[in-house]
C-alpha positions, 0 to 999 in steps of 0.5 A: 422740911418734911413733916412726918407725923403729928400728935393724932395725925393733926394738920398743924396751922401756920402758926404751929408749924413756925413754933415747932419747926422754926422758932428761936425760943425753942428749948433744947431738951438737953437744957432739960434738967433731968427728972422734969416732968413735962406735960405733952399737948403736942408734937410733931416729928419732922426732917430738916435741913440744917445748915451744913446742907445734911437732912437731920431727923427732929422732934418737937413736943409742946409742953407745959413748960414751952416748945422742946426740941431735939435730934436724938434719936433715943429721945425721940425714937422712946417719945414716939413709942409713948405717944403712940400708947397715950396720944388718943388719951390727950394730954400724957407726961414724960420725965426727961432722962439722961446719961452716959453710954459705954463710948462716954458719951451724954445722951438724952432720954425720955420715959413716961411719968409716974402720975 
């Protein structure tokens, strides 16, 4: 495991990087129901390995609403854009999204919430 980045560059305990990379009560943002706010205090972007033996890209936030993680790369490439605008202010919101592409296929996203 890789850890890439964390919410204000902070290092994170042992404890925090069991609950961001590792553990099993974890929420998958999919099982998100669209148009749920979620206030953010922390997230840390990581690479894995999953167990196929393929290094997948990942993103943990800690929410109000417990540990959310995901691989999608359009959640977690509009997440970082946010985070990078409103992470020195503290604690900022989100609203997961979500839809359907062009191919038919779901996928997941985030926006910043109105407050």
């Amino acid at each position: 495991m890789k850890i890439l980045r964390t919410m204000s560059n902070k290092e994170l305990s042992k404890k925090e990087m069991y609950r961001f990379t590792m553990s099993d009560t974890n929420i998958s943002v999919k099982n998100i129901t669209d148009g749920e706010v979620l206030e953010v205090s922390g997230y840390c972007e990581y690479n894995d390995i999953d167990n196929k033996g393929k290094e997948q890209h990942l993103l943990s936030i800690k929410t109000d609403k417990g540990y959310i993680t995901t691989n999608s790369e359009t959640f977690i490439r509009n997440f970082l854009k946010i985070a990078d605008l409103f992470e020195d202010d503290g604690v900022f919101k989100i609203v997961k999204l979500s839809g359907v592409t062009k191919n038919d296929k779901p996928f997941v996203n985030c926006s910043l919430a109105d407050d």
